[in-house]
PDB file of N, CA, C and O in Angstrom:
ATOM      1  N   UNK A   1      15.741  30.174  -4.018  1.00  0.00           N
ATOM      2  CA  UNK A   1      16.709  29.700  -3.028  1.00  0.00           C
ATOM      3  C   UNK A   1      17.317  28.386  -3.519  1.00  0.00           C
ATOM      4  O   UNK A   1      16.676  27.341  -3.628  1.00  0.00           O
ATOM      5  N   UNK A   2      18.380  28.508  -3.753  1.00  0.00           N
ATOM      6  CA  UNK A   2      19.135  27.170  -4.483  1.00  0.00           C
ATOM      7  C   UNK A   2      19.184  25.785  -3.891  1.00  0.00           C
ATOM      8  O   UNK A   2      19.074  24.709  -4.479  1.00  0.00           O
ATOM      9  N   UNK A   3      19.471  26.151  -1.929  1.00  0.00           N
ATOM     10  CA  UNK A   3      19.836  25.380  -1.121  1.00  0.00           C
ATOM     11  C   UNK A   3      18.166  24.586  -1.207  1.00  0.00           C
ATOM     12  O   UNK A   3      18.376  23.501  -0.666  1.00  0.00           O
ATOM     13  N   UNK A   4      17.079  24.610  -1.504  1.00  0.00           N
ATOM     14  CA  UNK A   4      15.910  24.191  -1.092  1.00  0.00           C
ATOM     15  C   UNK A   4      15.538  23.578  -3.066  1.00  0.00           C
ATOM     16  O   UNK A   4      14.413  23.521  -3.564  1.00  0.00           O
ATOM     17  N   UNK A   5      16.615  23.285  -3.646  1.00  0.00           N
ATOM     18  CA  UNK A   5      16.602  22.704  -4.919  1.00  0.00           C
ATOM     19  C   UNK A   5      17.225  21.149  -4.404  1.00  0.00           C
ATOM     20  O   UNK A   5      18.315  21.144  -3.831  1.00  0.00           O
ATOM     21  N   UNK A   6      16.646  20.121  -4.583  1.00  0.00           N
ATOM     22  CA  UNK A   6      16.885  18.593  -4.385  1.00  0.00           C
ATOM     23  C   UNK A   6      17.375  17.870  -4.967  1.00  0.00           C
ATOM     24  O   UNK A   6      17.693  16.764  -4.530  1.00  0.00           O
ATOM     25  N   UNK A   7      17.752  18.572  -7.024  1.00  0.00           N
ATOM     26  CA  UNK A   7      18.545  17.927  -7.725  1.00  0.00           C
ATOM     27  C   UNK A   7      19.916  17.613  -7.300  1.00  0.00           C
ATOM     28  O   UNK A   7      20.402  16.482  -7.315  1.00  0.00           O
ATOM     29  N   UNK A   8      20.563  18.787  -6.885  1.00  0.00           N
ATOM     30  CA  UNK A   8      21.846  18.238  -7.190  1.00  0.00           C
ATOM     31  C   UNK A   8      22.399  17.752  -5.583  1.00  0.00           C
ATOM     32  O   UNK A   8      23.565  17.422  -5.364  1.00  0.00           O
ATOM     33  N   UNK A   9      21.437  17.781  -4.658  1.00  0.00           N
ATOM     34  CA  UNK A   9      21.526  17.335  -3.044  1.00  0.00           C
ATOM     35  C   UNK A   9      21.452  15.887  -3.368  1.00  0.00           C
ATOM     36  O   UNK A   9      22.274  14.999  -3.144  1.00  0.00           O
ATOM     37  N   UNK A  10      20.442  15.847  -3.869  1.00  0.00           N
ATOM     38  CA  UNK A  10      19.473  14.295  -3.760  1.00  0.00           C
ATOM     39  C   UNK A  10      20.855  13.228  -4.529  1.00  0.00           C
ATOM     40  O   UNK A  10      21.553  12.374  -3.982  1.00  0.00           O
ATOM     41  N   UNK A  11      20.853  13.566  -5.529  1.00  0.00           N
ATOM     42  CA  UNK A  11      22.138  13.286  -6.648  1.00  0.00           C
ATOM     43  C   UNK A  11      23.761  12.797  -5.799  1.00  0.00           C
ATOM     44  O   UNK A  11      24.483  11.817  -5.982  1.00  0.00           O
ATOM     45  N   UNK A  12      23.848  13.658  -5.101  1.00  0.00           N
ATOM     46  CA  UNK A  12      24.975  13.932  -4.171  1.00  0.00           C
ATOM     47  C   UNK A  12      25.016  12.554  -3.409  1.00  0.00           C
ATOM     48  O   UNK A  12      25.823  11.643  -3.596  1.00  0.00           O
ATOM     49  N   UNK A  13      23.766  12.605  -2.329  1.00  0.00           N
ATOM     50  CA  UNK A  13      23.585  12.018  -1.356  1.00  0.00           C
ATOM     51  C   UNK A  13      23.611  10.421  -1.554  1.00  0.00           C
ATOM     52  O   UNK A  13      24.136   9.602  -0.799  1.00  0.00           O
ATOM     53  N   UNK A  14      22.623  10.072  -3.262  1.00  0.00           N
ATOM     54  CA  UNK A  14      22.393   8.663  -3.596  1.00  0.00           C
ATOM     55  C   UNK A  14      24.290   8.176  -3.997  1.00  0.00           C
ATOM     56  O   UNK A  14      24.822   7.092  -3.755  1.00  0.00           O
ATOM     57  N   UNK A  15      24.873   9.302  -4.596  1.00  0.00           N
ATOM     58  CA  UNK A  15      26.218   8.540  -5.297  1.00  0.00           C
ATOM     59  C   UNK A  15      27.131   8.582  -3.957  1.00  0.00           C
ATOM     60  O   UNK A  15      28.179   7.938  -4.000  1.00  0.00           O
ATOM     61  N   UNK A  16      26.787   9.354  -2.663  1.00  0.00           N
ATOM     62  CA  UNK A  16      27.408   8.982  -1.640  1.00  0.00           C
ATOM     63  C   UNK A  16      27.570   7.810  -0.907  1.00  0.00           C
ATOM     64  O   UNK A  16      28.617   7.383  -0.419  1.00  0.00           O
ATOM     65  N   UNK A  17      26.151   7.190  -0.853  1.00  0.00           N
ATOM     66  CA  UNK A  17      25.777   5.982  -0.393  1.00  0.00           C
ATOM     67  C   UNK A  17      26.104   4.823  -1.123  1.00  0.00           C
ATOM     68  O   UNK A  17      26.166   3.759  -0.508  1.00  0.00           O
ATOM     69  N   UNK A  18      26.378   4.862  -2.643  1.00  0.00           N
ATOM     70  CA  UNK A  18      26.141   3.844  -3.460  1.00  0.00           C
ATOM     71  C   UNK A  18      27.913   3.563  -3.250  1.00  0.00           C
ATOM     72  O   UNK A  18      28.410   2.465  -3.500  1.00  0.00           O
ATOM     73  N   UNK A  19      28.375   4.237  -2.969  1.00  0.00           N
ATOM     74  CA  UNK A  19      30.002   4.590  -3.476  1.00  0.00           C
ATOM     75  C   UNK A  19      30.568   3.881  -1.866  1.00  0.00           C
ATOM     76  O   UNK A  19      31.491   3.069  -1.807  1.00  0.00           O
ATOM     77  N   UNK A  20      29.650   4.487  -0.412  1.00  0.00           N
ATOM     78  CA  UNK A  20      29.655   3.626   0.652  1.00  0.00           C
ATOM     79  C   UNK A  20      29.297   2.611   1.167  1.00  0.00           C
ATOM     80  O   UNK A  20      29.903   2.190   2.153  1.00  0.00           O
ATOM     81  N   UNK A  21      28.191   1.923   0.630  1.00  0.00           N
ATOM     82  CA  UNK A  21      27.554   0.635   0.688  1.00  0.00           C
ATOM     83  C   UNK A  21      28.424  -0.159  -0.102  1.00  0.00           C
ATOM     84  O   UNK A  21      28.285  -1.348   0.182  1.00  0.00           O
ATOM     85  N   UNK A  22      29.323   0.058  -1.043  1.00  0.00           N
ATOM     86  CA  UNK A  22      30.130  -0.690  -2.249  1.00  0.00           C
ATOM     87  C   UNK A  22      31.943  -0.786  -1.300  1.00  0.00           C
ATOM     88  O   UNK A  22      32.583  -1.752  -0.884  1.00  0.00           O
ATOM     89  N   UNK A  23      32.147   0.319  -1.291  1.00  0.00           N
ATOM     90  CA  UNK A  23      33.323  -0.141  -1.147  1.00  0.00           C
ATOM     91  C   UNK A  23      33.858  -0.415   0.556  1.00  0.00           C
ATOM     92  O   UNK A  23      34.956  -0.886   0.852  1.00  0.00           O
ATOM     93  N   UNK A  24      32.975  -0.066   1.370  1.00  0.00           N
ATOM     94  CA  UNK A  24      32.999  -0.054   3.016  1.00  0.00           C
ATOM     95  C   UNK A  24      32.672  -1.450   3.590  1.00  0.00           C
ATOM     96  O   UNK A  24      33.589  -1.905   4.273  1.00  0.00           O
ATOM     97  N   UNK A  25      31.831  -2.055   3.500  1.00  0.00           N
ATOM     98  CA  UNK A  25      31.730  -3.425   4.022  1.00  0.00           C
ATOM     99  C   UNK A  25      32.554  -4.365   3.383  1.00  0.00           C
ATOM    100  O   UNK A  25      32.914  -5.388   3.966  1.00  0.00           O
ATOM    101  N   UNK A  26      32.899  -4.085   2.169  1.00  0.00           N
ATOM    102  CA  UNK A  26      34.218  -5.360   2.428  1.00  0.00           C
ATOM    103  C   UNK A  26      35.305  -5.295   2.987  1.00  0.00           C
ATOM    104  O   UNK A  26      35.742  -6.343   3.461  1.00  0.00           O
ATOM    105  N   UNK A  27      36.078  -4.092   3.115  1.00  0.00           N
ATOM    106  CA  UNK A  27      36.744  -3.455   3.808  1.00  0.00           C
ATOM    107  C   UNK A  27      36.639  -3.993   5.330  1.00  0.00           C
ATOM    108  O   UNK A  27      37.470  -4.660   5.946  1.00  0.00           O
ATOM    109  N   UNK A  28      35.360  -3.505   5.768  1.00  0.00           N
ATOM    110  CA  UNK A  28      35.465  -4.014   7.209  1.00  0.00           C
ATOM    111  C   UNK A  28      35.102  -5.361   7.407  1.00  0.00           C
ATOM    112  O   UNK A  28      34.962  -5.639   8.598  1.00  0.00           O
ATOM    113  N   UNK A  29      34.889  -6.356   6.555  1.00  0.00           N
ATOM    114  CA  UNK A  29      34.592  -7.738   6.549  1.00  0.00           C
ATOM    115  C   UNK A  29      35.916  -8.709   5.949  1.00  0.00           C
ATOM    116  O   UNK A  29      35.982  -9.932   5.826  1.00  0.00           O
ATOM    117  N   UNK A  30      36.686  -7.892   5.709  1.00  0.00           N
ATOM    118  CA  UNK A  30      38.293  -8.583   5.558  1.00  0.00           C
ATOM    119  C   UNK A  30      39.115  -8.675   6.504  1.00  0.00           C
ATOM    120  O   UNK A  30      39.905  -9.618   6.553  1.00  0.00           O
ATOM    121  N   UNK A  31      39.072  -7.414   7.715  1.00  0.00           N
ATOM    122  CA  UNK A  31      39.669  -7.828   8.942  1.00  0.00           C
ATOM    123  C   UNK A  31      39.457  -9.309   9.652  1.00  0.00           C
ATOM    124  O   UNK A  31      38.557 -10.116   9.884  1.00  0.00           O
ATOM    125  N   UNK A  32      40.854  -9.135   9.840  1.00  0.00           N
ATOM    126  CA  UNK A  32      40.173 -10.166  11.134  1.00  0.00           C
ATOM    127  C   UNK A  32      40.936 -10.156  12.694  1.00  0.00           C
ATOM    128  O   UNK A  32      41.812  -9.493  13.251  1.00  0.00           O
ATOM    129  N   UNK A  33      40.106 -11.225  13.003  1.00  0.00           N
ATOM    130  CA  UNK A  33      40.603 -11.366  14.842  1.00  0.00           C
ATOM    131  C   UNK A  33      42.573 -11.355  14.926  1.00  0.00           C
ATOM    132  O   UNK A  33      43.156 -11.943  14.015  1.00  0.00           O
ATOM    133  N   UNK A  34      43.053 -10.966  15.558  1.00  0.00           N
ATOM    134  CA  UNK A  34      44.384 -11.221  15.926  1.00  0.00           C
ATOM    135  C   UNK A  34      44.003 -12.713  16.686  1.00  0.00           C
ATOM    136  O   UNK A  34      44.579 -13.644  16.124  1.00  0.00           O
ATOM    137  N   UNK A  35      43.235 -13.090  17.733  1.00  0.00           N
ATOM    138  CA  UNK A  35      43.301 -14.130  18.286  1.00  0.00           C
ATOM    139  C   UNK A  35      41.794 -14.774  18.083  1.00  0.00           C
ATOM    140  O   UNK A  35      40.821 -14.345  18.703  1.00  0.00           O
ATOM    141  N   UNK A  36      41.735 -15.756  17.223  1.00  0.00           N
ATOM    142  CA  UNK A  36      40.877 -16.422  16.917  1.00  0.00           C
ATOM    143  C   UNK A  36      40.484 -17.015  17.775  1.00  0.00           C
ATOM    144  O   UNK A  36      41.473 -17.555  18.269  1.00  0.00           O
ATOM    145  N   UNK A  37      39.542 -17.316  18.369  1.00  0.00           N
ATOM    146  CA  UNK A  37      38.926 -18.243  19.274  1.00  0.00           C
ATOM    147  C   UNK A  37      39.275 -20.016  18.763  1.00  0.00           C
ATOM    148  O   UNK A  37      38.550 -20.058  17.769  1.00  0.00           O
ATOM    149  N   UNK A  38      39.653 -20.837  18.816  1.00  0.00           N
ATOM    150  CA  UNK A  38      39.605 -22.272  18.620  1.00  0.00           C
ATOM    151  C   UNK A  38      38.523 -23.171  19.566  1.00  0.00           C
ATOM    152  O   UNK A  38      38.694 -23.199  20.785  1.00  0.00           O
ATOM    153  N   UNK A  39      37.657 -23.735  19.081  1.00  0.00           N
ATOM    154  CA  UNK A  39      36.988 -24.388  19.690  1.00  0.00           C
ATOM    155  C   UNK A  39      37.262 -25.973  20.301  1.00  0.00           C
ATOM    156  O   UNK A  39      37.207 -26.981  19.596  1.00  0.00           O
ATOM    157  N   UNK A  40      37.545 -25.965  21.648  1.00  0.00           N
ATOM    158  CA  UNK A  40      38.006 -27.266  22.637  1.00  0.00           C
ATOM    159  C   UNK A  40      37.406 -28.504  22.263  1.00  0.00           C
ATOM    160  O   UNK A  40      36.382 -28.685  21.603  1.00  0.00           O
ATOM    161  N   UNK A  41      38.106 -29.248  22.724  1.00  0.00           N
ATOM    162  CA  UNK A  41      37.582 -30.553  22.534  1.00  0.00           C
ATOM    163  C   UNK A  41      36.383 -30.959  23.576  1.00  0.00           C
ATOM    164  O   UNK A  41      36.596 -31.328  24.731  1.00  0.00           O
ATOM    165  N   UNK A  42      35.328 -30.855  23.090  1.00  0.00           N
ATOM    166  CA  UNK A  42      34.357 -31.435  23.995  1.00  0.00           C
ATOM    167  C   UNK A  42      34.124 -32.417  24.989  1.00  0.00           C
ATOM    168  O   UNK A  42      33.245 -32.529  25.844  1.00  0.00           O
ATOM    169  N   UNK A  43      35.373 -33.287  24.602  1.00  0.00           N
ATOM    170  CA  UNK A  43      35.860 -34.999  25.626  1.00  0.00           C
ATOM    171  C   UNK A  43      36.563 -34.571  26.804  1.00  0.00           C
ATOM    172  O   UNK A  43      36.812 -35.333  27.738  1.00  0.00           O
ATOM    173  N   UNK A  44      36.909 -33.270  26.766  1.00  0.00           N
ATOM    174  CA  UNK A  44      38.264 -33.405  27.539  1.00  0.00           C
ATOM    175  C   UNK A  44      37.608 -33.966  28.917  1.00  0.00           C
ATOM    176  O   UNK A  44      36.400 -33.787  29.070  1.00  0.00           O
ATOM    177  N   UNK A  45      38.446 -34.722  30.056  1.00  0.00           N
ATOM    178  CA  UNK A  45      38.604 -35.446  31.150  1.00  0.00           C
ATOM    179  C   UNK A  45      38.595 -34.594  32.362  1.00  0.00           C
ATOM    180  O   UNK A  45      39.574 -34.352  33.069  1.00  0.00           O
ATOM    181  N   UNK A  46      37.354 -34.153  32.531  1.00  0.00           N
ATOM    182  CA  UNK A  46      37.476 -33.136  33.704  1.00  0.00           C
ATOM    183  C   UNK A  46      37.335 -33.788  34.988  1.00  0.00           C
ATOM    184  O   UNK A  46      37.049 -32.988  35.878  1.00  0.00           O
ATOM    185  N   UNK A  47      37.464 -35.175  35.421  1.00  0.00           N
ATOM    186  CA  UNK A  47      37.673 -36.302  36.709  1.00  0.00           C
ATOM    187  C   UNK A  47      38.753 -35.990  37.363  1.00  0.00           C
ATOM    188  O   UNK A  47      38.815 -36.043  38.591  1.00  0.00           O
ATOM    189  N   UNK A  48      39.738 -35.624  36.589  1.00  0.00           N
ATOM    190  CA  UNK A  48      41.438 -35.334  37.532  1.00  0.00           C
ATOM    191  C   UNK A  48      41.043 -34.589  38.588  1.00  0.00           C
ATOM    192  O   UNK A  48      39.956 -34.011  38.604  1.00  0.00           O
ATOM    193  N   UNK A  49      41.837 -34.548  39.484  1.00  0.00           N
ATOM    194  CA  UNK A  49      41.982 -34.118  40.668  1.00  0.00           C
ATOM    195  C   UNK A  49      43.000 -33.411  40.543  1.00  0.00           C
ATOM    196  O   UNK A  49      43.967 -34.171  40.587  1.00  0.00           O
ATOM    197  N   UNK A  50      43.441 -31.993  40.364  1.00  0.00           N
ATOM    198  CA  UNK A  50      44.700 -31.070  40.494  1.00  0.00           C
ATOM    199  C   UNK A  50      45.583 -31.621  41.773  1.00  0.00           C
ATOM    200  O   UNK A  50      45.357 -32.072  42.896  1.00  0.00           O
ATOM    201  N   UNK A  51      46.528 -31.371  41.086  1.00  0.00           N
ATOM    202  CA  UNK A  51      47.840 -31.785  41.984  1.00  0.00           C
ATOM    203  C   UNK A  51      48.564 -30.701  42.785  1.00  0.00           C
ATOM    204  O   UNK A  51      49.690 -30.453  42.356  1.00  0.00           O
ATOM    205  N   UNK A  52      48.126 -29.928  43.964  1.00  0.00           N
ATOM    206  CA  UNK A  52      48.406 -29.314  45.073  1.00  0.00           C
ATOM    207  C   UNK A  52      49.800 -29.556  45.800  1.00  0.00           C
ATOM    208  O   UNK A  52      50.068 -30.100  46.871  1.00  0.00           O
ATOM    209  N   UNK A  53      50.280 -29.190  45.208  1.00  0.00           N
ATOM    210  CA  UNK A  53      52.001 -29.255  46.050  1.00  0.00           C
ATOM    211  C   UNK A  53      51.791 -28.693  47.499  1.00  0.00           C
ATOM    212  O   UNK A  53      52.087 -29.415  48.451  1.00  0.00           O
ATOM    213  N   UNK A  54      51.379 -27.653  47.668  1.00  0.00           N
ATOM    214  CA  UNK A  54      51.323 -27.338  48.959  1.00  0.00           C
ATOM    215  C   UNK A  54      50.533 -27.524  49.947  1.00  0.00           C
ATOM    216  O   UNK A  54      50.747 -27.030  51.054  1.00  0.00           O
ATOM    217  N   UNK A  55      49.311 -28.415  49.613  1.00  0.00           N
ATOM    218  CA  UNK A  55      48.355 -28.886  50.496  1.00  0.00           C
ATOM    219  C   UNK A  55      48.581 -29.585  51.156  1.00  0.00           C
ATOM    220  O   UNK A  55      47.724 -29.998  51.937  1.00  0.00           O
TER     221      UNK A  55
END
């Protein structure tokens, strides 16, 4: 039974992985965010009192 032979499966399977571990994560590690997060200024003055026009 040919299908229950591991050479040319096994063979298959390692140059599948080697060929996906290589060229797939940089690929998906070159994208990036459309909207980057920027990190705030930690000082900012949160004492103000909003200015309520209609109150």
């Amino acid at each position: 039974m040919p299908q229950l032979n591991p050479t040319p499966w096994l063979m298959i399977l390692l140059f599948s992985w080697m060929v996906f571990l290589t060229f797939v994560p940089p690929k998906i590690l070159a994208h990036t965010l459309p909207n980057e997060s920027v990190p705030q200024d930690s000082k900012t003055d949160l004492a103000h009192s909003w200015n309520w026009p209609w109150y």
